[in-house]
Kinemage of the C-alpha trace (Angstrom):
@kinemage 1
@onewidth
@group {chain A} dominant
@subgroup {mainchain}
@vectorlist {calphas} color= white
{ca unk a 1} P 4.108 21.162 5.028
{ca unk a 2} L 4.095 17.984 7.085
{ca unk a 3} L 6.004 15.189 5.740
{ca unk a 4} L 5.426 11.383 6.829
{ca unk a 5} L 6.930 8.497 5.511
{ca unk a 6} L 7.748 10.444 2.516
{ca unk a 7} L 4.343 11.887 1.780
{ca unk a 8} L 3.281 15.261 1.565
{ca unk a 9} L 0.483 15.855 3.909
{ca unk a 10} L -1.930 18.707 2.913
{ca unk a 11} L -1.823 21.662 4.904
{ca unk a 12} L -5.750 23.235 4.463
{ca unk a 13} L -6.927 19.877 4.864
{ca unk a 14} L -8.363 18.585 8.954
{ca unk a 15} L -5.959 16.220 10.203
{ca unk a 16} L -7.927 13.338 9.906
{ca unk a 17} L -8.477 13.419 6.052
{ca unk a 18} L -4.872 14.851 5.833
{ca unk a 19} L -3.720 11.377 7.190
{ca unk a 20} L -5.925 9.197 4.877
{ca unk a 21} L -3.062 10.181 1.815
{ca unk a 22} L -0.833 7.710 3.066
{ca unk a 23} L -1.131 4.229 1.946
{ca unk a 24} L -2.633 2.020 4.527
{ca unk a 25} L -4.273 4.978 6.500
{ca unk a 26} L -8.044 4.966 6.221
{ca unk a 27} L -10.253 7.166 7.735
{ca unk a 28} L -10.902 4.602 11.061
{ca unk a 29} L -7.010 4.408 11.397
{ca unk a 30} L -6.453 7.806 11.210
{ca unk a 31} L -9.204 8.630 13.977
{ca unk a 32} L -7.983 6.131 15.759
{ca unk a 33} L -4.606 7.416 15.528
{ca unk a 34} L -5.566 10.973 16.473
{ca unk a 35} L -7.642 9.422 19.558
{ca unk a 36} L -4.269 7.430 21.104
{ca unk a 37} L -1.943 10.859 20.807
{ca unk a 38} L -4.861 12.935 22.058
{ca unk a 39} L -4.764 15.252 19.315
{ca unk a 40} L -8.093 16.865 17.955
{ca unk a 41} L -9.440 15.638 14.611
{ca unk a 42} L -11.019 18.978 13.553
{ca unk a 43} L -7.641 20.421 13.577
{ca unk a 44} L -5.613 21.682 9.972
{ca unk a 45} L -2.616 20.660 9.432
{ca unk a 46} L -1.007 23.868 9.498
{ca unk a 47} L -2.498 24.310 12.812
{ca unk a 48} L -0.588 21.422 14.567
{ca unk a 49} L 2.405 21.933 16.937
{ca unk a 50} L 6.015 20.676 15.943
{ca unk a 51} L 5.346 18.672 19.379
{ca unk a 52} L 2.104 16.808 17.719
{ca unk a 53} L 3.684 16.454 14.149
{ca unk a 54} L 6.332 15.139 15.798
{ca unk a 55} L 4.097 12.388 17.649
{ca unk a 56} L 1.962 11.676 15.149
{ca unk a 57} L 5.070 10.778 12.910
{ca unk a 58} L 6.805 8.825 15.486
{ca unk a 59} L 3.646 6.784 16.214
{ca unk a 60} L 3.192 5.958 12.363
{ca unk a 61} L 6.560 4.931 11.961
{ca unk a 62} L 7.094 2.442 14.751
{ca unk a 63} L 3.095 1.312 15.263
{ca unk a 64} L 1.668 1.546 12.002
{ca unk a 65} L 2.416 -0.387 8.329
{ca unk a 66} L 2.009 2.208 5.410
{ca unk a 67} L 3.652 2.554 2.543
{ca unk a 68} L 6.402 0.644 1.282
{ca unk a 69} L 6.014 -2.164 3.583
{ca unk a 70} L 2.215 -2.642 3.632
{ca unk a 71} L 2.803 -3.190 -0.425
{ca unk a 72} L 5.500 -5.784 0.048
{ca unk a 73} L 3.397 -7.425 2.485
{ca unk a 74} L 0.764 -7.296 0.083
{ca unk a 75} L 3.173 -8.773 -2.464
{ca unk a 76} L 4.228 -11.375 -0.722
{ca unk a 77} L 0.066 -12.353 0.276
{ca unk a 78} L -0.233 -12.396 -3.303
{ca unk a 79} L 2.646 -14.488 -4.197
{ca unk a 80} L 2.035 -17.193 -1.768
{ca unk a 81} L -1.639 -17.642 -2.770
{ca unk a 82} L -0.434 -18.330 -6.357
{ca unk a 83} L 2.063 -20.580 -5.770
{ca unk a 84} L -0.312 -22.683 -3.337
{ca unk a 85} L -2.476 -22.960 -5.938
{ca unk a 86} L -5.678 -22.032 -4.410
{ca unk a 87} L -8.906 -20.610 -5.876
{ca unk a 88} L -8.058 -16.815 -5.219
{ca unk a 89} L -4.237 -17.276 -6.366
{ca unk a 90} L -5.611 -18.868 -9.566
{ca unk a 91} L -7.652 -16.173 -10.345
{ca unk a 92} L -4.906 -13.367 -9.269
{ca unk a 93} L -2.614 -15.151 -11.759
{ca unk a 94} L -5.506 -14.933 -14.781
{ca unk a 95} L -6.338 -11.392 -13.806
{ca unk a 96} L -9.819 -11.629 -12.842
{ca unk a 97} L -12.214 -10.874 -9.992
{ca unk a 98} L -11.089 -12.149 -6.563
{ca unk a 99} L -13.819 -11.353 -4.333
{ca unk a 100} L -16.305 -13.611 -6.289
{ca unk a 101} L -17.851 -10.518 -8.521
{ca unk a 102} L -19.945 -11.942 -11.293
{ca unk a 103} L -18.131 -11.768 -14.586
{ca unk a 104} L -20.454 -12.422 -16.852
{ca unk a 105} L -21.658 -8.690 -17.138
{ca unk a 106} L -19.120 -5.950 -15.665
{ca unk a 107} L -15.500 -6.175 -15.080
{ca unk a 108} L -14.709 -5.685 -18.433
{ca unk a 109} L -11.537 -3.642 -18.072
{ca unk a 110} L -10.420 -6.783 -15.583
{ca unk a 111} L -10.950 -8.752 -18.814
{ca unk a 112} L -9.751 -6.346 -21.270
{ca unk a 113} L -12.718 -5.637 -23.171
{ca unk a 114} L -13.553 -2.017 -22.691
{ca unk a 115} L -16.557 -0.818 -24.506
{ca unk a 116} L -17.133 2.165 -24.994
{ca unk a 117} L -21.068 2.040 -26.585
{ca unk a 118} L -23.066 -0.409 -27.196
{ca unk a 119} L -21.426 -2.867 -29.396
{ca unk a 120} L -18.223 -1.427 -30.190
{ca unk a 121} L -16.802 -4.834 -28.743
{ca unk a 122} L -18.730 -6.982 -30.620
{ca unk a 123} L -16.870 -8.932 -33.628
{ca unk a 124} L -17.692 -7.553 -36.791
{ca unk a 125} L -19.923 -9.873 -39.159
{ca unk a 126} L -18.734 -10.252 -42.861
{ca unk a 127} L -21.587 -8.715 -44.989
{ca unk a 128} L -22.531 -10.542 -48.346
């Protein structure tokens, strides 16, 4: 089984979806990836060379930000936004939609109120 920045990669799986399990590899990366080291993307896993694991590791490593690093980055995005105090930081901070989603319908797990039917949310009226 290859290993890559400490992720399993899938041995029946073609290379190029194989890749797409590590954080921060996408589908266009991962071709992309496969293109540079010449490697073909109908390929298995289990079907690659020590030689091309080898390369494909060595270019992730040193060219690539996955993992671990990628989610500090993030982080750190995240964490300067809030404490600038603009729209998008404001609205990381309350937990809502970023990406201007409408939040009137929808995004009701963002908000917390998960319903399950119709009106199992709704606050119950005192009967008389």
């Amino acid at each position: 089984m290859l290993r890559i920045v400490g992720i399993n990669i899938p041995d029946d799986k073609r290379i190029a979806v194989s890749l797409t399990y590590i954080y921060g590899i996408g589908a266009s990366t991962a071709s992309k990836i496969l293109g540079e080291l010449e490697i073909s993307e109908s390929k298995r896993t289990k079907e690659l060379s020590e030689e091309e694991q080898n390369k494909i590791r060595n270019y992730i490593e040193k060219r690539v930000k996955v993992e671990g690093e990628l989610k500090h980055e993030i982080r750190g995005n995240i964490k300067r936004l809030k404490e600038v105090g603009v729209y998008r930081g404001i609205r990381h901070q309350r937990g809502l939609p970023v990406r201007g989603q409408r939040t009137k319908t929808n995004t009701r797990t963002v908000r917390g109120n998960i319903r399950r039917t119709m009106g199992s949310g709704r606050v119950k009226t005192e009967k008389t």
